[in-house]
N, C-alpha and C positions, 0 to 999 in steps of 0.2 A: 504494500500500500504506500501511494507517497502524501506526504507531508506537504500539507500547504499551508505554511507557518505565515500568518495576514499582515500586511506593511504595519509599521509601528507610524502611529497618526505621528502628527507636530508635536514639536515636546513643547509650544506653545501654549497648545490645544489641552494638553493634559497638564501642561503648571496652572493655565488658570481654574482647571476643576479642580485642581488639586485645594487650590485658595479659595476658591469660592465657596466648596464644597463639605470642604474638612475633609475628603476622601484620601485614601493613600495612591501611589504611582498605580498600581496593579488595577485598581477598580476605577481610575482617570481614563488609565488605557481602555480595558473594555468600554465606558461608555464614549469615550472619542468614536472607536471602533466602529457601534453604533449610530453614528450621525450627531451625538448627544454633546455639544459643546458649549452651554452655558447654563446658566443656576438656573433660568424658566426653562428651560429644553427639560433640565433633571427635575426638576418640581413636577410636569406634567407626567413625565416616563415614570417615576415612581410614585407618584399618586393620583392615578384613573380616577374620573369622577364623570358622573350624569353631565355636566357642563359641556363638556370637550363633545357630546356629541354636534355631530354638523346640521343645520335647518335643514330638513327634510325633504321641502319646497323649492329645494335647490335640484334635484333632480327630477330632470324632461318629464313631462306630465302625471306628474303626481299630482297638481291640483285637478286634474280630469281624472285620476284616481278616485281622489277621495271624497267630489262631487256624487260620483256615482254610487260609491261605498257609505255612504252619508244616507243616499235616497232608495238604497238597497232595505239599509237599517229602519229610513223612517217608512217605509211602504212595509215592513215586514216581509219582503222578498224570500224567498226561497235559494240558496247559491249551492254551488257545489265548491269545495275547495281541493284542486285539484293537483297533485307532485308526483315529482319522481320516488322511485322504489329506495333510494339510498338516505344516509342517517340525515343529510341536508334538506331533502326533500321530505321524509316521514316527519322532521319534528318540524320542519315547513308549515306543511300541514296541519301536525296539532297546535302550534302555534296559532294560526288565525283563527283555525276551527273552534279553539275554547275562547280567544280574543271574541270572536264575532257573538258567541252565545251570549258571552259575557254583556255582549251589548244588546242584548234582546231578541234576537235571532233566533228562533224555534228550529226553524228548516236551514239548519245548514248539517250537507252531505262530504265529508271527506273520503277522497274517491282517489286511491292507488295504483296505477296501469298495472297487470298483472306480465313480471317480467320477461315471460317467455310468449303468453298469446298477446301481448300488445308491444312488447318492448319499448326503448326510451323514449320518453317525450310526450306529449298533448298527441292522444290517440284519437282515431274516427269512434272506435268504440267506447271511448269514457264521454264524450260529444254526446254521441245516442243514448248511452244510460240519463245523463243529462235530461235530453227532451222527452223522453220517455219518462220520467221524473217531474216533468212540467219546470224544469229547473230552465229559465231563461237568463242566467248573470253566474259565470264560472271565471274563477280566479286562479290562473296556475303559478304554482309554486316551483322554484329551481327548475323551472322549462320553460318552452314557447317561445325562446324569442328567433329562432329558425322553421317554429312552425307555422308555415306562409299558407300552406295547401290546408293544413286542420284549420287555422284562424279562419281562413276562408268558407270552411267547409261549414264550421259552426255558426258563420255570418247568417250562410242560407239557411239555417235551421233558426233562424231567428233568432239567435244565443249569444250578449253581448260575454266579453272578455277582458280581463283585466290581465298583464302578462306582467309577474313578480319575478327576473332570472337576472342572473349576475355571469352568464356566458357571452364569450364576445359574438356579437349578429354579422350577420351576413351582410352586404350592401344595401340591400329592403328588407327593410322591417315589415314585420306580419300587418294585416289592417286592423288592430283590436282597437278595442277603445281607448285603452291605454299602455302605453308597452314601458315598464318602471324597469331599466340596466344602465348602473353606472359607467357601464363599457359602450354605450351608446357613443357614435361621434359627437352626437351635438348634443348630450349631456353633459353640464356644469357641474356635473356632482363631485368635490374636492378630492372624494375619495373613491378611487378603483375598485377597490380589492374586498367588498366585502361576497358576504356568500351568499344562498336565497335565501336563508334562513334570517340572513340580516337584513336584504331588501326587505321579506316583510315584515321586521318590523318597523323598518322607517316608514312603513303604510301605515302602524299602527300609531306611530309618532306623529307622525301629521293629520291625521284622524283626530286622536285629542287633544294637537294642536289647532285646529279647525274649531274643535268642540270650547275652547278655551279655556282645556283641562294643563293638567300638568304631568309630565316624561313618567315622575317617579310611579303613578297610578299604574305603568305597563313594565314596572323595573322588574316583580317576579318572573316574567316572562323570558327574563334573559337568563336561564338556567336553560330552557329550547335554545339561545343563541351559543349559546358559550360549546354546547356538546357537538352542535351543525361545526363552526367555527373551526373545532379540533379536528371534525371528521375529514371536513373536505381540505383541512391542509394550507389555508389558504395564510397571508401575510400575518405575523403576528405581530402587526406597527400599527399605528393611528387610530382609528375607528377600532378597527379588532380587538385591537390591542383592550381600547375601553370593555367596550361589551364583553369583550373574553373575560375580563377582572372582575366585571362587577356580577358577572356570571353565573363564576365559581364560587363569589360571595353569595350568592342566592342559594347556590348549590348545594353549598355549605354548612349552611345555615338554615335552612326552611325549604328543602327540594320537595318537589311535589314529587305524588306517593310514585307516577310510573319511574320516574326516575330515581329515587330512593332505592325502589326493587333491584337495578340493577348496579348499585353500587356494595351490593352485599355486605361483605366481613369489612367494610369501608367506609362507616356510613356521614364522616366528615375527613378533612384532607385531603378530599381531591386535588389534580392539580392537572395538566393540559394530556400529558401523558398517560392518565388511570383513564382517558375518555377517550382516546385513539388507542388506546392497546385492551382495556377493557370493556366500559361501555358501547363504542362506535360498533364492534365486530358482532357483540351480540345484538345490537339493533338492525345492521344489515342483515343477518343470519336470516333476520323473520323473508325480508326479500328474497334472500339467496335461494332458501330450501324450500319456503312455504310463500307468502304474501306480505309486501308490507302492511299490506291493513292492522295485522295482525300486531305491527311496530306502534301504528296509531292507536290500536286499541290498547294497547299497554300503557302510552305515553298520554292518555287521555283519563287514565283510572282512574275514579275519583275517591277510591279508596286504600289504604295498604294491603286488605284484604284481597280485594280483587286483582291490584298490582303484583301481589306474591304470586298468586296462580298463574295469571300468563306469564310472569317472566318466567316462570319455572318453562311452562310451555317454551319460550322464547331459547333458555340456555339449551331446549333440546334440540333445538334447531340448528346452535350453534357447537355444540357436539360432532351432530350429524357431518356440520359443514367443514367443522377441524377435519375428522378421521376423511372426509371423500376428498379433502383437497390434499392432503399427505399421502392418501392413494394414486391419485392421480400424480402429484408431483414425482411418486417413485417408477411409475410408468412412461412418465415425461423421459426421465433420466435415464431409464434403460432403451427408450426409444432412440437420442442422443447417442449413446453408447454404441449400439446395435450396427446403427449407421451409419456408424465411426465420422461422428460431426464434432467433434470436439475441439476441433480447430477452428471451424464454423468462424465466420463475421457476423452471426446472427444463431439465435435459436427459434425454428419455426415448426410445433409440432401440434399434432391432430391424432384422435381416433374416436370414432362413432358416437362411444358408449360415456367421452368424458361428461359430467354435469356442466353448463352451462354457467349454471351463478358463479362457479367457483374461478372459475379462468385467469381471472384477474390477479385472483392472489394466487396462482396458480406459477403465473408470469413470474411475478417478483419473486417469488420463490427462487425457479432456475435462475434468475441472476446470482442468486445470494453463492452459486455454485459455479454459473459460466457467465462471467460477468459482461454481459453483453444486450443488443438489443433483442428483442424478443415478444413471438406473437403464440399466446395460444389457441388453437381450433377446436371448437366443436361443433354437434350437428346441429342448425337449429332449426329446419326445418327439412322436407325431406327433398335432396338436392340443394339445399343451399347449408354454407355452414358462416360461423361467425366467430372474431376471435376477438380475443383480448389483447392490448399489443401495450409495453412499457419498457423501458429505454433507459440507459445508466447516462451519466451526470455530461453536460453538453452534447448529448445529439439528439437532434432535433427527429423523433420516429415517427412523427407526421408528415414530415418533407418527403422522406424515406418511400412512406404508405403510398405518396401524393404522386412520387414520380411511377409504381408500381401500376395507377389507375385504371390501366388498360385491361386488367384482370379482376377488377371490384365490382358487386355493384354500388355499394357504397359504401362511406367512412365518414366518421369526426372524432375530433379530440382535438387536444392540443402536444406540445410538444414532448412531454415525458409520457403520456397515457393516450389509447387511440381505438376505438372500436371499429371493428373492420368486415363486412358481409360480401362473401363470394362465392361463386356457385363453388359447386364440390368436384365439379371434374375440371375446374381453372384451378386447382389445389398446388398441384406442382408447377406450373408455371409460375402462380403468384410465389411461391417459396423459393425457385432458381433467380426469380426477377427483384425482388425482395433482399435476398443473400448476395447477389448483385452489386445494387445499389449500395447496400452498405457497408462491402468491400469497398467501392474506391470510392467513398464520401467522410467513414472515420478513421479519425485520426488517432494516433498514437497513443498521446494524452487522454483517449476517449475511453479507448481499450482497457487503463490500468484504475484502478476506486483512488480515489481522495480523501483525504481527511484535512478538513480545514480546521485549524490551529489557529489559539488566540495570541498567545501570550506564554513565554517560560513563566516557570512560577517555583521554587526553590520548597521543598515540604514541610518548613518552619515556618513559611506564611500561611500557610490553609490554618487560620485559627476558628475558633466560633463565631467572629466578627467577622471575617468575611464571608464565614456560610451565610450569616445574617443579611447580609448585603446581596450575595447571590440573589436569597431567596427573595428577597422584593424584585428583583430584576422578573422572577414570571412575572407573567405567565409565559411561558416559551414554547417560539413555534418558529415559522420559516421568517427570517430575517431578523430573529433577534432569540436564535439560537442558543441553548445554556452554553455556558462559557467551556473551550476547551484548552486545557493545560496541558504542558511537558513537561518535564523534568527531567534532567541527565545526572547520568553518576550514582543511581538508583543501584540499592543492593536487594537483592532476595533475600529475609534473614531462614530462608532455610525450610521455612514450613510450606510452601507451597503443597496446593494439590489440587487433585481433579473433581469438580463435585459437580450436581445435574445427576439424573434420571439416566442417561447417555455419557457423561462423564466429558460432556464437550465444554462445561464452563471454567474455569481457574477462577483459585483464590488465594490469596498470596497475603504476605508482609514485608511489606520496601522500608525502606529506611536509607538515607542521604548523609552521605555523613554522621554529625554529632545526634540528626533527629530523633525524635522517638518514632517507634515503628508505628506504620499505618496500612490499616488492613484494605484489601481492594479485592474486586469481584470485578471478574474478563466475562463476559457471558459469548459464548462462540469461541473463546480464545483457548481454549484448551490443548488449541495445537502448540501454542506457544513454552507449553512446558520444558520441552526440552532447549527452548532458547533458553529460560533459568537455568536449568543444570547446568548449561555449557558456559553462560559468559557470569565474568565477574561485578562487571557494570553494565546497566543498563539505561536507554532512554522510553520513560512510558508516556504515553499519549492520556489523558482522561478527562474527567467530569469528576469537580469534588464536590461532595452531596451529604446529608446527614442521614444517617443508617438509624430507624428504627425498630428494635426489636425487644419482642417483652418487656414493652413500657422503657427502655433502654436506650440513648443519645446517644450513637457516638458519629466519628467522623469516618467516610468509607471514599475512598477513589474507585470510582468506576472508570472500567480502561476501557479505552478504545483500541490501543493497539502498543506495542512492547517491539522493541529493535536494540 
């Protein structure tokens, strides 16, 4: 793995945080690192509040939103509220769905496309449940702003639309009544990056801002914002950044029961990570193996009671979904092998009988093996198959897909992630033309994983005042990263070993010099053992974090990697 140790900002930049702030060099550095270069920049970074969020009215028709959302509420309208199958889209949904009751709404319908017979997006058949429904006013969540042909289609059926997505559009825009994406060209909206889940609740913000209410009245809501936020990956700056915090503080503190349910032996301390590595996967699961409705009705519970039951339901789903995607990935691997591709410029594999939901994490998987770009196929209907396609750090596997098109019949995504549908006997050509393409397009640099590096840090500074300081630094996600250290001249004191079910994780005791020894957990790195036994000094890569266990403090380096 190589090392990409990040420029040391001005020592301008970090003398005046240094004075400004009371901070030491180490914690100047990281927040320079960050963008974060005066005492308001640090005052806002470290303490999120309601305030910082942006006028809501600042993005492209949202007052023709909330006209219509207004007149929906005072006529007693009927709506459907309508998302995609994933954790953005499901709590999307419950979001407006309990917002809207909340404002008097009897009839409102949340309505899930079912993954496999409708797949992504504003279906013709959630349209017709719709008018069959006598439902004339549908609000999609985390979709539509590419659906030209459904928008249209539901025009004729008399069915006004209100389109909530945070994906970048196409050159025309659908013809809804209102189409709310900060990625719009000729949307003002200050900030990009939020998810659907955060578009609506900027509907819901401007709604009681219309009403002449006030933010705080819709702040428990943002425990739905904070888990969408983690799931879908998206900027952990600005906007995010807020919502995500004050989120977790909802979560934290007063989480409503669906979500309670699936925080189990956890039921406070969450933090960005316990919601992409635990909550998110069991919310998708309901999608993957069974329905997301099934995500909504959990996340809708209005009891613990009933909240225990389906999540119980919900973990069996995600059971299911663990053992058939580690079946499948062991199939992947021996497919690989078989066909002596392990040189490959790409991984591109298919057979009949794989499950469809699971693909995706199916992908990421074989990278974690053959570090490269990669599509998985399965059947999704009979003669066409569809895959999942995810791609390692700088190459773009949507350009890739794009130049391949002569074999699709269709694709989207963007550039690390990309859905891809083609007939089943264009199979080996798209895979020769595919494997093609991405021999003479990546680069070298592309081929080997990275580890971006903040900052050396000597293991007499990691005290409980800079864990302190870390930890206000979450909530963390993509661009503002927990912080990663090095350290050289690292000893093993000896006790090393291998621990895990599989015996793939290391746990170790370093020590630097004069320090006192510090305990660290490798999780994957177990190959690394025999680098201890062999060298005398070492340099370790990590994350310094505080180790809870039986009610117990202490300090623990988690490694990323050992040289």
């Amino acid at each position: 793995m190589h090392w990409n140790i990040k420029d040391t900002p001005p020592h301008e930049t970090t003398a005046h945080l240094i004075e400004c702030l009371g901070v030491d060099a180490v914690v100047a550095h990281l927040l320079a690192q960050r963008g974060i270069t005066t005492f308001e920049g640090a005052r806002a970074f470290f303490r999120p509040h309601i305030g910082q969020l942006h006028d809501p009215f600042l993005m492209q028709d949202m007052d023709k939103a909330v006209r219509r959302l207004q007149q929906a509420i005072d006529q007693k309208e009927a709506v459907m509220v309508y998302g995609d199958y994933d954790v953005d889209g499901t709590t999307s949904v419950s979001l407006l769905t309990h917002f809207l009751r909340s404002q008097g709404l009897e009839d409102v319908t949340p309505y899930i496309p079912d993954r496999y017979a409708e797949g992504y997006g504003l279906s013709k058949k959630g349209i017709d449940t719709a008018k069959a429904a006598n439902i004339n006013f549908m609000i999609a969540m985390d979709c539509g702003v590419k659906a030209i042909e459904q928008v249209a289609y539901a025009k004729t059926m008399g069915i006004e639309l209100i389109i909530c997505d945070h994906h970048t559009p196409a050159d025309v825009l659908p013809d809804a009544l209102a189409v709310l994406d900060p990625k719009r060209g000729d949307c003002a909206y200050p900030f990009k990056d939020l998810c659907g889940c955060g578009v609506g609740f900027k509907l819901m913000q401007a709604l009681l801002q219309q009403q002449g209410k006030e933010v705080n009245e819709i702040i428990a809501y943002l425990d739905f914002v904070a888990v969408a936020i983690a799931a879908d990956i998206v900027p952990m700056i600005g906007e995010n950044r807020t919502l995500a915090f004050l989120g977790l503080q909802q979560l934290n503190t007063n989480p409503r029961p669906g979500l309670k349910a699936l925080m189990r032996d956890r039921p406070t301390g969450q933090i960005i990570s316990d919601l992409v590595f635990g909550m998110a996967p069991r919310i998708n699961a309901a999608g993957r193996m069974k329905h997301g409705l099934d995500a909504v009705e959990l996340l809708l519970s209005p009891s613990d009671e009933q909240a225990k039951k389906i999540a119980q339901e919900v973990e069996t789903y995600n059971t299911s979904r663990r053992e058939v995607e580690q079946e499948i990935t062991k199939e992947a691997l021996v497919q690989i092998a078989q066909k002596k591709e392990g040189n490959n410029a790409t991984n591109v594999v298919y057979a009949p009988h794989w499950h469809k939901g699971v693909i995706g994490i199916v992908a990421s998987r074989l990278i974690e093996t053959y570090y490269r770009p990669t599509l998985v196929f399965a059947r999704s209907s009979e003669g066409v198959l569809a895959a999942s396609a995810r791609s390692v750090r700088g190459f773009d596997v949507y350009e890739a897909i794009d130049a391949c098109r002569a074999h699709i019949i269709q694709f989207g995504g963007h550039k690390y992630a990309a859905g891809v549908t083609i007939e089943e006997e264009n199979y080996a050509a798209f895979k020769a033309a595919f494997e093609a393409q991405v021999a003479q397009t990546i680069t070298a640099a592309q081929k080997k994983q990275s580890l971006d590096i903040d900052v050396a840090l000597p293991l007499t500074s990691i005290t409980p005042k800079l864990l302190r300081i870390l930890k206000q630094m979450e909530p963390f996600g993509p661009e503002n990263r927990s912080p990663i250290f090095y350290t050289e001249g690292v000893v093993d004191n000896g006790n090393a070993k291998l621990v895990g079910q599989d015996k793939s994780h290391l746990k170790a005791r370093f020590v630097q010099g004069s320090s006192s020894p510090m305990d660290a957990i490798g999780f994957g790195l177990g190959h690394k053992m025999d680098l201890l036994k062999k060298r005398a000094s070492l340099r370790i890569a990590y994350v310094a974090e505080e180790n809870v266990w039986q009610g117990n403090v202490s300090v623990q380096l988690r490694l990323k990697d050992i040289e």
